[in-house]
NUNUMAR-945693 format. One record per residue: z, y, x of N, C-alpha, C, O, CB in turn; residue number from 1. Coordinates in Angstrom, 3 decimals. Atoms other than C-alpha are relative to their C-alpha. Glycine has a CB too. Layout:
# NUNUMAR-945693
+----------+----------+----------+----------+----------+----------+----------+----------+----------+----------+----------+----------+----------+----------+----------+-----+
|      n_z |      n_y |      n_x |     ca_z |     ca_y |     ca_x |      c_z |      c_y |      c_x |      o_z |      o_y |      o_x |     cb_z |     cb_y |     cb_x | num |
+----------+----------+----------+----------+----------+----------+----------+----------+----------+----------+----------+----------+----------+----------+----------+-----+
|        Z |        Y |        X |        Z |        Y |        X |        Z |        Y |        X |        Z |        Y |        X |        Z |        Y |        X | NUM |
...
+----------+----------+----------+----------+----------+----------+----------+----------+----------+----------+----------+----------+----------+----------+----------+-----+
This chain:
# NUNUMAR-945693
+----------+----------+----------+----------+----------+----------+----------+----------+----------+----------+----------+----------+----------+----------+----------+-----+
|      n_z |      n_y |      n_x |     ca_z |     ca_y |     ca_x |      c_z |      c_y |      c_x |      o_z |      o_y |      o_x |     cb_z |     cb_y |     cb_x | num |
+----------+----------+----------+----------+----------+----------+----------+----------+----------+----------+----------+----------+----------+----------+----------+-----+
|   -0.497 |   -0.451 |    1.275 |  -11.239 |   33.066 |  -69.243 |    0.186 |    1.515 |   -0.007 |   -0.500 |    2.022 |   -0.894 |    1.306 |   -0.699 |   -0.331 |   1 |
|   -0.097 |   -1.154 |    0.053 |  -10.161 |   36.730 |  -68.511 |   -1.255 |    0.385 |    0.783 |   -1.697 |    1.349 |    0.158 |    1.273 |    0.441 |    0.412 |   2 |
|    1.207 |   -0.409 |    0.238 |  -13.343 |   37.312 |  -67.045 |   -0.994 |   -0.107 |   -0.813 |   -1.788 |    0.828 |   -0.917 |   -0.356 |   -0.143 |    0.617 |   3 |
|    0.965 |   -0.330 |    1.123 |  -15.435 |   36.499 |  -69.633 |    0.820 |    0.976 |   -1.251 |    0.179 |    1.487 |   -2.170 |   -0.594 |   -1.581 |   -0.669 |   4 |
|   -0.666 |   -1.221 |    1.153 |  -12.843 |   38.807 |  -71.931 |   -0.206 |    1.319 |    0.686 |    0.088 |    2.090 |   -0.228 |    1.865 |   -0.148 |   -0.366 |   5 |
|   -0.129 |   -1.486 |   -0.836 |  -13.156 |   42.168 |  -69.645 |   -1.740 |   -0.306 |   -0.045 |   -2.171 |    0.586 |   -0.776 |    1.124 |    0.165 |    1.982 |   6 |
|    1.667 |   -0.305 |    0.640 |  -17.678 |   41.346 |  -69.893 |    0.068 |    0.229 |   -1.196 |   -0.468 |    1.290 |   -1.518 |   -1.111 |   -1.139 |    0.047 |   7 |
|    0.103 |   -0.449 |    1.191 |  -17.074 |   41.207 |  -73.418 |    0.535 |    1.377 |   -0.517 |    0.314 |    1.722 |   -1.678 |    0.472 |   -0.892 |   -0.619 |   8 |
|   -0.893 |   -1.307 |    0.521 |  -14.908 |   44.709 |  -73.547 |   -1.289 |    0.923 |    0.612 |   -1.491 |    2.072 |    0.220 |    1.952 |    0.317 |    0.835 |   9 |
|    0.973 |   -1.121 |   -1.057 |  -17.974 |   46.108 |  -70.905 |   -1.029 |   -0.024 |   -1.062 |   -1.659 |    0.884 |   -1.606 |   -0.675 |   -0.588 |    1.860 |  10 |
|    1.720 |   -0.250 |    1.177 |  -20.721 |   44.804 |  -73.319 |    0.317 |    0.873 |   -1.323 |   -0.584 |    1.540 |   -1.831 |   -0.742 |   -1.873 |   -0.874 |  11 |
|    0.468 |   -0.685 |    0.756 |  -19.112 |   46.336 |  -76.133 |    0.178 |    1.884 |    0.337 |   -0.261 |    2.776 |   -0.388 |    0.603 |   -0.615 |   -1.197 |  12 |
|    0.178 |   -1.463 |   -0.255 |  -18.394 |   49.843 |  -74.324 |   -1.211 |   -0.095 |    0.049 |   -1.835 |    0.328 |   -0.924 |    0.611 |    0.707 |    1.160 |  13 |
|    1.605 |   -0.173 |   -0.380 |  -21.871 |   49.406 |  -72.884 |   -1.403 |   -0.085 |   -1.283 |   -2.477 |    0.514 |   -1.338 |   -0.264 |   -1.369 |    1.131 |  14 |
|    1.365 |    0.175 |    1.001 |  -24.065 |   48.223 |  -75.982 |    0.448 |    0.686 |   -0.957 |   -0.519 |    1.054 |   -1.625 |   -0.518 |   -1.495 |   -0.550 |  15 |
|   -0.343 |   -0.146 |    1.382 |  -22.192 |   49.479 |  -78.809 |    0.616 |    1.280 |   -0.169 |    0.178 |    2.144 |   -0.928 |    0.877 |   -1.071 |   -0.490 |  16 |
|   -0.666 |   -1.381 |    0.495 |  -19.791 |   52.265 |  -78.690 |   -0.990 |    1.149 |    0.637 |   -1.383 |    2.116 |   -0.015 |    1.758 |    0.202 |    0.618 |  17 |
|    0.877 |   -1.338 |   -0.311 |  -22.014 |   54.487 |  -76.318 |   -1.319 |   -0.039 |   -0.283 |   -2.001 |    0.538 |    0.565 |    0.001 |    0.398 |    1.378 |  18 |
|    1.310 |   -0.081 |    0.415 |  -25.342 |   53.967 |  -78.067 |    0.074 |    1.380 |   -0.815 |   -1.114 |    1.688 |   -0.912 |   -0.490 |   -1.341 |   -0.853 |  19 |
|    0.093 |   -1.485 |    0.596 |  -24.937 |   57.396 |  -79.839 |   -0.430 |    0.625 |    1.161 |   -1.587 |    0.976 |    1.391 |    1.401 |    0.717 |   -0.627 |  20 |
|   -0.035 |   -0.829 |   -1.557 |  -24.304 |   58.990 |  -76.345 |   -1.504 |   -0.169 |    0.973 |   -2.047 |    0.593 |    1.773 |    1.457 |   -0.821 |    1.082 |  21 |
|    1.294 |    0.339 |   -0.820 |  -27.457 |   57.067 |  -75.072 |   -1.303 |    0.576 |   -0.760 |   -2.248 |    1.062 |   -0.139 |   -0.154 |   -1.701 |    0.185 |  22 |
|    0.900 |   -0.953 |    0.996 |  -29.629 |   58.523 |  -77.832 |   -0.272 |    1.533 |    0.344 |   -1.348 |    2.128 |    0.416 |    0.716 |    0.051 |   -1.403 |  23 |
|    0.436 |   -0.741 |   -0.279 |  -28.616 |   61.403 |  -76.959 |   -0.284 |    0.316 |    1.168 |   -0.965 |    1.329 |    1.324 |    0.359 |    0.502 |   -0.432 |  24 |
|    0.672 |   -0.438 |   -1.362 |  -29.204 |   61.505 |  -73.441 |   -1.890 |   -0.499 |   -0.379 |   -2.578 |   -0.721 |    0.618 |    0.940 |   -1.130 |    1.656 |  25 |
|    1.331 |    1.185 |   -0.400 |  -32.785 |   59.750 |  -74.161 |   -0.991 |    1.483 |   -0.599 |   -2.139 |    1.571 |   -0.162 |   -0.153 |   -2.169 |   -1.284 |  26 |
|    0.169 |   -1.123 |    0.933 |  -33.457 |   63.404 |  -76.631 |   -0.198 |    1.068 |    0.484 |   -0.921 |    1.940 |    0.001 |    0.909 |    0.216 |   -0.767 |  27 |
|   -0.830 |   -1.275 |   -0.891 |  -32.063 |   65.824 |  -74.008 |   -1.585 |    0.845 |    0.221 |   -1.610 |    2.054 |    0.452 |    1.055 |   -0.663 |    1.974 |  28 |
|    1.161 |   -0.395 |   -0.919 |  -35.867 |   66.368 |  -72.961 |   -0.550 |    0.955 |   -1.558 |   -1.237 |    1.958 |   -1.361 |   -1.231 |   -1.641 |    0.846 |  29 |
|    0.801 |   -0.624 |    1.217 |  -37.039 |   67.746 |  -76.489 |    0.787 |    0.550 |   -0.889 |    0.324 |    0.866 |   -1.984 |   -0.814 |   -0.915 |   -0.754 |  30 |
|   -0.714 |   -1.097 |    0.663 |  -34.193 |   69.607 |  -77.725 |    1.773 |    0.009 |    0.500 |    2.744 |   -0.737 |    0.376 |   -0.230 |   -0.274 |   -1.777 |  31 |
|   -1.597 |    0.073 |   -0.959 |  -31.094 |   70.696 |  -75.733 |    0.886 |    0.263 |   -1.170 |    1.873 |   -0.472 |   -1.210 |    0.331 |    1.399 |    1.461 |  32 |
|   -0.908 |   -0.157 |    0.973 |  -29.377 |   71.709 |  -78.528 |    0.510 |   -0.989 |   -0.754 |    1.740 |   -1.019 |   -0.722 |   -0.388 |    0.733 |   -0.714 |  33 |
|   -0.490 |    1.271 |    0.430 |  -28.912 |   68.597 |  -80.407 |    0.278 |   -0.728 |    1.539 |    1.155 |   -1.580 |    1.398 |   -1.193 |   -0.839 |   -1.079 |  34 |
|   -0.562 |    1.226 |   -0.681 |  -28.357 |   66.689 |  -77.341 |    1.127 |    0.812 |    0.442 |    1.942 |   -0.003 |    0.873 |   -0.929 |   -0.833 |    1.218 |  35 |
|   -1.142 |   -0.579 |   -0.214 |  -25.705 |   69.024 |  -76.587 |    1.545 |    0.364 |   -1.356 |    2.455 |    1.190 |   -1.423 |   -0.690 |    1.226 |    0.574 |  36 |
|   -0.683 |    0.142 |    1.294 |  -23.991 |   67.989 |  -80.148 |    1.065 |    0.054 |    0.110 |    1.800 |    0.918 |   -0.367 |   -0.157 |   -0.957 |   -0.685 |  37 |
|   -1.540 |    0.507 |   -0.417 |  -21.013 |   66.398 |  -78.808 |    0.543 |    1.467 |    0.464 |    1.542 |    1.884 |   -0.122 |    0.088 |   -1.365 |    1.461 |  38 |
|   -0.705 |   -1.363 |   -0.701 |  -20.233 |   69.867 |  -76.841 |    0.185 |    1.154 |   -1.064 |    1.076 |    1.976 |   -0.848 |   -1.016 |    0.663 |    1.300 |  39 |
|    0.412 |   -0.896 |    1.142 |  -21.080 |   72.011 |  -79.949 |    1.455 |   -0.446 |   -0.417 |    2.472 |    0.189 |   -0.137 |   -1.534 |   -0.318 |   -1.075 |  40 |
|   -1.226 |    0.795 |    0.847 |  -18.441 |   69.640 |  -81.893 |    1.494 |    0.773 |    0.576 |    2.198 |    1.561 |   -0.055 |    0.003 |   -2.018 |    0.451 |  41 |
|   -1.039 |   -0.024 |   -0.720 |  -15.760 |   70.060 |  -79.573 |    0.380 |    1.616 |   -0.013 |    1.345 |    2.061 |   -0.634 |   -0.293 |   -0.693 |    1.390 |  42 |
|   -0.401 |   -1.343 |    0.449 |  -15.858 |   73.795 |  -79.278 |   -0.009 |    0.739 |   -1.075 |    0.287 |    1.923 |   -0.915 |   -0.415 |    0.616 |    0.505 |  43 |
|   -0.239 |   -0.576 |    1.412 |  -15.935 |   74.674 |  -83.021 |    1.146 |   -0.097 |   -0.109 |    1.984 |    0.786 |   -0.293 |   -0.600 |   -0.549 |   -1.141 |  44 |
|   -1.742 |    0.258 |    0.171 |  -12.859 |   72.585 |  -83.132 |    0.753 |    0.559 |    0.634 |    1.866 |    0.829 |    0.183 |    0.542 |   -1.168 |    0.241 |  45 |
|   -0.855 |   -0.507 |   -0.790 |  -11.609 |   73.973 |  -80.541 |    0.618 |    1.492 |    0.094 |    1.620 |    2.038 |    0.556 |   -0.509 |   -0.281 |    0.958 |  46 |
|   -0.361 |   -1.539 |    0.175 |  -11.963 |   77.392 |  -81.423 |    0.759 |    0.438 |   -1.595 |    1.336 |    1.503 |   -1.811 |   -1.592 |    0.896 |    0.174 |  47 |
|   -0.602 |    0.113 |    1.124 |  -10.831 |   76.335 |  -85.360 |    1.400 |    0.382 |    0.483 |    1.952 |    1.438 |    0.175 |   -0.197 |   -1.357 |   -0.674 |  48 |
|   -1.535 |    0.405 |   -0.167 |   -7.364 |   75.361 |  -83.924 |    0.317 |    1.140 |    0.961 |    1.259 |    1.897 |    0.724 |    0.363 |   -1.676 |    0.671 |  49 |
|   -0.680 |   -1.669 |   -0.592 |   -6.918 |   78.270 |  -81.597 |    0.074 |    1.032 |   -0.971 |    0.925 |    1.916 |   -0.868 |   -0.954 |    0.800 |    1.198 |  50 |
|   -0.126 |   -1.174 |    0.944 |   -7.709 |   80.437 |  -84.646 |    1.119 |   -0.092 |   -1.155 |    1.433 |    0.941 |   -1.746 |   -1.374 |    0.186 |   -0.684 |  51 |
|   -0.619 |    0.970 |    0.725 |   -5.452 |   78.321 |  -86.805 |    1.838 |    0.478 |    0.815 |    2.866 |    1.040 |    0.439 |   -0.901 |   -1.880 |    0.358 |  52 |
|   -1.534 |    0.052 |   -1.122 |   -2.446 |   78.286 |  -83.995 |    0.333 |    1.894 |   -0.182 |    1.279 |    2.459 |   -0.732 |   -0.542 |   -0.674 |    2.439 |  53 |
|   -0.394 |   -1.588 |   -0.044 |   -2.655 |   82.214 |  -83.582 |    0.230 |    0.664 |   -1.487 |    0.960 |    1.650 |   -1.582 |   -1.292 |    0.890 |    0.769 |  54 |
|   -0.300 |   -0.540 |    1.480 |   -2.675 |   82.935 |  -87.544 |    1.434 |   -0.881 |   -0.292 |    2.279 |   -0.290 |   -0.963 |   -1.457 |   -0.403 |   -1.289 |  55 |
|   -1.449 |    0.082 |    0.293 |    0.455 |   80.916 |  -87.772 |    0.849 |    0.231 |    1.036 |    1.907 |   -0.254 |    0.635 |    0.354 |   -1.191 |   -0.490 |  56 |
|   -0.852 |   -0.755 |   -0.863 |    2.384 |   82.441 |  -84.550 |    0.065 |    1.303 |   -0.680 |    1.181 |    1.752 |   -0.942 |   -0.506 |    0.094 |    1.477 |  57 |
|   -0.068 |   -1.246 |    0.762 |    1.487 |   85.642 |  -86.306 |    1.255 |   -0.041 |   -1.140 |    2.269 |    0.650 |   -1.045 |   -1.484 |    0.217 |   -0.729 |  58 |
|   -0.288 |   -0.061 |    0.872 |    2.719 |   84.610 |  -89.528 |    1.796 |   -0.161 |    0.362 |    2.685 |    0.410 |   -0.269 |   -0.876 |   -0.852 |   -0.782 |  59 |
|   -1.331 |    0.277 |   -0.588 |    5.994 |   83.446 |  -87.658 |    0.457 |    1.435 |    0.277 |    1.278 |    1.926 |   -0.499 |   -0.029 |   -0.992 |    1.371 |  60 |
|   -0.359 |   -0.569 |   -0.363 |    6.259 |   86.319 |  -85.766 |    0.357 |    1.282 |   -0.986 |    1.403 |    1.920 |   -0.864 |   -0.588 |   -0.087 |    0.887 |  61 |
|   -0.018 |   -0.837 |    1.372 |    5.593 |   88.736 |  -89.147 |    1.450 |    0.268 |   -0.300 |    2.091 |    1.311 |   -0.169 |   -0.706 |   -0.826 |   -1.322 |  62 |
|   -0.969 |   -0.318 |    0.880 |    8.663 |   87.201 |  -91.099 |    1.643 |    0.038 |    1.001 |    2.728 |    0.317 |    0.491 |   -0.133 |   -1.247 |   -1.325 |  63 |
|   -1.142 |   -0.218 |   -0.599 |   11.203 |   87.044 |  -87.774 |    0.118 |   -0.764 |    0.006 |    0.926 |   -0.998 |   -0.892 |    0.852 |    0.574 |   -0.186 |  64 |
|   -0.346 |    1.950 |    0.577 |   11.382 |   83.422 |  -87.843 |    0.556 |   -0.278 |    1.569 |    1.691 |   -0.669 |    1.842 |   -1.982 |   -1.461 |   -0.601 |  65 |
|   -0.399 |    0.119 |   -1.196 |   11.087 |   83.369 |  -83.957 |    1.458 |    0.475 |    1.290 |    1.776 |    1.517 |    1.862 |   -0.982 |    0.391 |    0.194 |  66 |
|   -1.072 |   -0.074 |   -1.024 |   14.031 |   82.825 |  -81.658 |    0.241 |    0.994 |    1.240 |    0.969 |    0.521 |    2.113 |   -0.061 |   -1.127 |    0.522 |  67 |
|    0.753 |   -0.958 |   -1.197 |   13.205 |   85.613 |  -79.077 |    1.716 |    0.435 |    1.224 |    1.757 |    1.085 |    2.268 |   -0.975 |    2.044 |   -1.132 |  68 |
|   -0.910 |   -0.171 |   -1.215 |   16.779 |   85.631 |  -77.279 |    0.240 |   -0.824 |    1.640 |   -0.152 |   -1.947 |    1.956 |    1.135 |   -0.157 |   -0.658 |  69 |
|    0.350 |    0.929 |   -1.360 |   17.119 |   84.463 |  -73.785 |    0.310 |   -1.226 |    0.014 |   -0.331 |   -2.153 |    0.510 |    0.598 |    0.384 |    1.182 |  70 |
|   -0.664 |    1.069 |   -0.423 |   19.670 |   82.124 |  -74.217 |   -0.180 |   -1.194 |   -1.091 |    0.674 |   -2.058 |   -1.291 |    1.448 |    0.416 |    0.257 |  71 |
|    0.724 |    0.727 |    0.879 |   17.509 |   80.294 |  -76.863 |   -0.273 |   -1.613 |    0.625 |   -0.611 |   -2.489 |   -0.171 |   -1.355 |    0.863 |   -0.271 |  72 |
|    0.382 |    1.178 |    0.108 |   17.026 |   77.180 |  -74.868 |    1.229 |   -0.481 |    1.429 |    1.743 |    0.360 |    2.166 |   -1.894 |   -0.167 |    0.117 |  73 |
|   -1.192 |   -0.140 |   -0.678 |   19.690 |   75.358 |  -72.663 |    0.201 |   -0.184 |    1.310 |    1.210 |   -0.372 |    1.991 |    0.749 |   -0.651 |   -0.467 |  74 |
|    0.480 |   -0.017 |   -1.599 |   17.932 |   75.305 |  -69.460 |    0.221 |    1.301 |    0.085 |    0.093 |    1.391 |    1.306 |   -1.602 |   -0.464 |    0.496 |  75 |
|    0.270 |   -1.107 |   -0.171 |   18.136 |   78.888 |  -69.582 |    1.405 |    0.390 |    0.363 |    1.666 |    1.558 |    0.653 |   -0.718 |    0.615 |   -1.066 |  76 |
+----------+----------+----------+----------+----------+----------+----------+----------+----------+----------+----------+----------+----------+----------+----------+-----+
C-alpha cells in the first residue's frame, strides 16, 4: 500500500511535473539560451526585488522612518 503511493508521487515528479525541464534539457543542443529559461527567469526576478527592496530602504531612509539607535533592539 505505501509503496505503491511513494511510485505514484515518483511517476508524477518523473512524468509530469518535470516534463518542461526535460524539454528543455532535450533543446540545450540548438539554443542555449532558451534552454537556459528557467535561469533567465530567476535572475530578472531576482534583480526586480533587489531593485524593489533598495527603492523602498531608500524611501524609508529619505523620510527618517528608520530606528538607527543602538538600543533599538533588546538583545542589544
Amino acid at each position: 500500500m505505501f509503496k505503491d503511493f511513494f511510485y505514484s508521487i515518483a511517476w508524477l515528479f518523473e512524468e509530469v511535473l518535470f516534463l518542461p525541464f526535460d524539454i528543455l534539457r532535450n533543446i540545450q543542443y540548438d539554443s542555449w539560451y532558451i534552454a537556459n529559461i528557467m535561469t533567465w527567469t530567476f535572475i530578472i526576478i531576482g534583480i526586480i526585488g533587489a531593485a524593489y527592496w533598495i527603492k523602498k530602504l531608500k524611501e524609508f531612509d529619505d523620510n527618517d522612518e528608520e530606528d538607527k539607535d543602538i538600543t533599538s533592539h533588546s538583545f542589544l
